[in-house]
C-alpha positions in Angstrom: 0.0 0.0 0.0 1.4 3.3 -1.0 0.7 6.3 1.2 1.4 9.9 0.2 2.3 12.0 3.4 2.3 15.9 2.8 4.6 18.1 5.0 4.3 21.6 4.1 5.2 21.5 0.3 7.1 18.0 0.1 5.9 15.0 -0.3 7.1 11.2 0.9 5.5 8.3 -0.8 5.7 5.8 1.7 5.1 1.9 0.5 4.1 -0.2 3.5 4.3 -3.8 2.5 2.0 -6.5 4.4 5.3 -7.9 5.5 6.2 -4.4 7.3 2.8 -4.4 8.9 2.9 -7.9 10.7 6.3 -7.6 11.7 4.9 -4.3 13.4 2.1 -5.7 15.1 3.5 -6.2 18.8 5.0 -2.6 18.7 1.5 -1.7 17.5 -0.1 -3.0 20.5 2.5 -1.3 22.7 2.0 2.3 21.2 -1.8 1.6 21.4 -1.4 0.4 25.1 0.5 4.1 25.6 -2.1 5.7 24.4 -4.8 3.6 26.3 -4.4 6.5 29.2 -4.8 9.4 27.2 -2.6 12.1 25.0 -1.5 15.3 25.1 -2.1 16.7 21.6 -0.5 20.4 21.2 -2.4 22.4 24.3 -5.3 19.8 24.4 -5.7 16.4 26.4 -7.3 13.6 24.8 -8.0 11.5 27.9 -9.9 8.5 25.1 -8.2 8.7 21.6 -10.0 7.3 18.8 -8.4 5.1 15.9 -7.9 8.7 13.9 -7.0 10.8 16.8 -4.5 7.6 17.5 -3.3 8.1 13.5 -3.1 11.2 14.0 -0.9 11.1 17.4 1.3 8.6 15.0 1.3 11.2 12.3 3.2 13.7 14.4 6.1 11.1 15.5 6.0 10.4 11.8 7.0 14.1 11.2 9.7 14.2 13.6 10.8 10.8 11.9 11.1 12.2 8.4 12.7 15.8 10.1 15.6 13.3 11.3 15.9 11.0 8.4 14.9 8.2 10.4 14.2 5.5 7.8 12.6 2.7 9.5 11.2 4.9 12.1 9.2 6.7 8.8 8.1 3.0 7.8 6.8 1.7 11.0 4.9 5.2 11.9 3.2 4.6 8.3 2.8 0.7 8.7 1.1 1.4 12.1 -1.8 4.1 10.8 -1.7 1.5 7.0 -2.7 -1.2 10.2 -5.0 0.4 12.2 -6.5 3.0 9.3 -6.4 1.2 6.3 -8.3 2.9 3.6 -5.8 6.1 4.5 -3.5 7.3 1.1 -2.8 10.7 2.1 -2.0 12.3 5.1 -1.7 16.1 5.4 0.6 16.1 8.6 0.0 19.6 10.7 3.2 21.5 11.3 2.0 24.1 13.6 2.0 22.4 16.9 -1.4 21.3 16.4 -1.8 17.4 15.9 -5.1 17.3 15.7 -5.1 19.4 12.4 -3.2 16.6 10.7 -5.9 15.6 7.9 -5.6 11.7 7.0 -8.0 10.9 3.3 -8.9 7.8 1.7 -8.4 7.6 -2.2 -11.4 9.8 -3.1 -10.0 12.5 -1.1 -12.7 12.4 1.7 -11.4 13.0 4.7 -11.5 10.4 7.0 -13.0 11.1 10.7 -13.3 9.4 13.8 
């Protein structure tokens, strides 16, 4: 599955093979577990994140990931949102501060919401 991730004006085109995704599984669990308590998303607390608010949580360590050049880090951040959001191919990743901005779309371009 190729996803397109937009960052200002670049753009990554991340493939995230099946092979990537299983492998990913147990960390997946683990990051979901993290998030089991709540997030802090820019100035807001999510005490219950949802499956986007969760992609979208994963979106902004995917930034930070692509910032530093860290290759694998940019494949499992996409492999986990491929996993739990699968119909996403574009995510519009928020570089304000605001995380909750990030937009994720399935191929039509809708926007996909909680």
């Amino acid at each position: 599955m190729l996803i397109k991730i937009l960052i200002n004006e670049r753009q990554f085109d991340v493939d995230v093979t099946p092979d990537v995704i299983s492998m990913g599984r147990p960390m997946f669990a683990k990051m979901d577990k993290d998030m089991d308590g709540g997030w802090r998303m820019g100035p807001q607390f999510v005490e219950h994140p949802d499956r986007v608010t969760r992609a979208q949580i994963v979106a902004d360590r995917l930034l930070t990931a692509l910032e530093t050049g860290d290759d694998d880090m940019v494949k499992a951040m996409s492999a986990y949102i491929a996993d739990r959001l699968p119909e996403v191919r574009t995510i519009h990743v928020d570089t304000g501060g605001e995380p909750l901005n990030t937009s994720l779309q399935d191929a039509s371009g809708a926007e996909i919401r909680a």
